[in-house]
Each structure stands twice: as C-alpha cells, then as structure tokens.
C-alpha positions as CSV (number, residue, x, y, z in Angstrom):
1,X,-20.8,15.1,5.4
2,X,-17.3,16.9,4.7
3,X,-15.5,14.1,5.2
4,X,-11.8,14.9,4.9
5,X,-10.0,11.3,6.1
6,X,-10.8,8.1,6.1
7,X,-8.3,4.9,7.4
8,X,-8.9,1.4,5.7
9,X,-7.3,-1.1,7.2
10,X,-8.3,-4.4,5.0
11,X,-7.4,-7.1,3.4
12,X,-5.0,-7.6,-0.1
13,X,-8.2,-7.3,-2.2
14,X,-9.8,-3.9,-0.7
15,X,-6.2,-2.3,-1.0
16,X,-5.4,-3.4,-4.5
17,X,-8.7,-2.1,-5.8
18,X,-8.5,1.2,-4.0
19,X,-5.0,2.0,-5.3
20,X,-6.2,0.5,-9.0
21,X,-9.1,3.3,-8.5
22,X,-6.9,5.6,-7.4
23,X,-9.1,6.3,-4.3
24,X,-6.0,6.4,-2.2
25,X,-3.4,9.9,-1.5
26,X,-1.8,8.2,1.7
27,X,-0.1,5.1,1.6
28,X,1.9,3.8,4.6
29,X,3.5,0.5,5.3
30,X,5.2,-0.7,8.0
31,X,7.4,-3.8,7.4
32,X,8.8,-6.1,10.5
33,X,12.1,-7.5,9.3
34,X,10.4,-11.2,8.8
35,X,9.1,-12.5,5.7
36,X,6.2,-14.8,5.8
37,X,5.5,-16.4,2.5
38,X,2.6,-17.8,1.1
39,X,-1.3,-17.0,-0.5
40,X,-2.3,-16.5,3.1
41,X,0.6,-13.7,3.9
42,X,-0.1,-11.4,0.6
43,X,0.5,-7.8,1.0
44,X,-2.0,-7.2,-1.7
45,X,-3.9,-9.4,-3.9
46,X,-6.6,-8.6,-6.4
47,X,-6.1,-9.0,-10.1
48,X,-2.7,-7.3,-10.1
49,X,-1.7,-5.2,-12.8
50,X,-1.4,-6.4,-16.2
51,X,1.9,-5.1,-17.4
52,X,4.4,-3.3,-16.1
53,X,3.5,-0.6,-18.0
54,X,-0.2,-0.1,-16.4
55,X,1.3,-0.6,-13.0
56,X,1.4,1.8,-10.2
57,X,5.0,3.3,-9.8
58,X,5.3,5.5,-6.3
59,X,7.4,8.5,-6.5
60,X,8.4,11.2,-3.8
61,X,7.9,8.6,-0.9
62,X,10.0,8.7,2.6
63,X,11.4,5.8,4.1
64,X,12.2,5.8,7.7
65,X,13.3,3.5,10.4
66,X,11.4,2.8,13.7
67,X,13.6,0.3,16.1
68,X,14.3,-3.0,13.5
69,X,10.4,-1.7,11.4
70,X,10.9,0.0,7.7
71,X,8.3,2.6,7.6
72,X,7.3,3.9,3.6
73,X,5.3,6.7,3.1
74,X,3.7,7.7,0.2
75,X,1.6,10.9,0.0
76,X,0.0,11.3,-3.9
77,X,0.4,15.6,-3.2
C-alpha cells in the first residue's frame, strides 16, 4: 500500500495508546491560552504511565507561537 503518513485525530484514549506503542514519530499540539478542566477536557487519557520512570520524556521538540496559540512539535528523528 506504501503508506508513508497517516493523521489521527482522536480522542485521549487512541493518543495515549499510540504514543505507549510507540506508533507515533510526529507529535504536534496546539494549545489556546484557556484551560478547561475536568474528565471531559483531558488531553490524554488511557491508563497513564506507571512511574515516572516508564514515562514518555520528549526531547529535541520546537515550540512556536502562532498569534496568542503555543504550537509544540515533536518529531521522534
């Protein structure tokens, strides 16, 4: 099929178990500067990580600025 890209736009579930599988090289999130709280407003959900240890740490990641958004990239090459 060669296919090369694929965008997932889903829910807190879908995007924790595809970074937990490492299934994912591109990560980007764009942040408004408003904080909703609450279990409907998670970023990500799942079962988490169990230690800090086993958690995912990004490195080499860019952080921009579009008008009042934060923009973080993360690219896993």
């Amino acid at each position: 099929m060669k296919i090369q890209n694929i965008l997932v736009e889903g829910g807190g579930t879908l995007s924790f178990s595809l970074l937990k599988e490492e299934l994912v090289d591109r990560l980007v999130l764009i942040q408004a500067p408003i904080i909703i709280a609450g279990h409907k407003h998670l970023s990500f959900s799942g079962e988490g990580f169990e230690s800090l240890h086993s958690a995912l740490f990004l490195k080499n990641y860019i952080l921009k600025k579009a008008g009042q958004d934060l923009i973080f990239i993360w690219d896993r090459f």
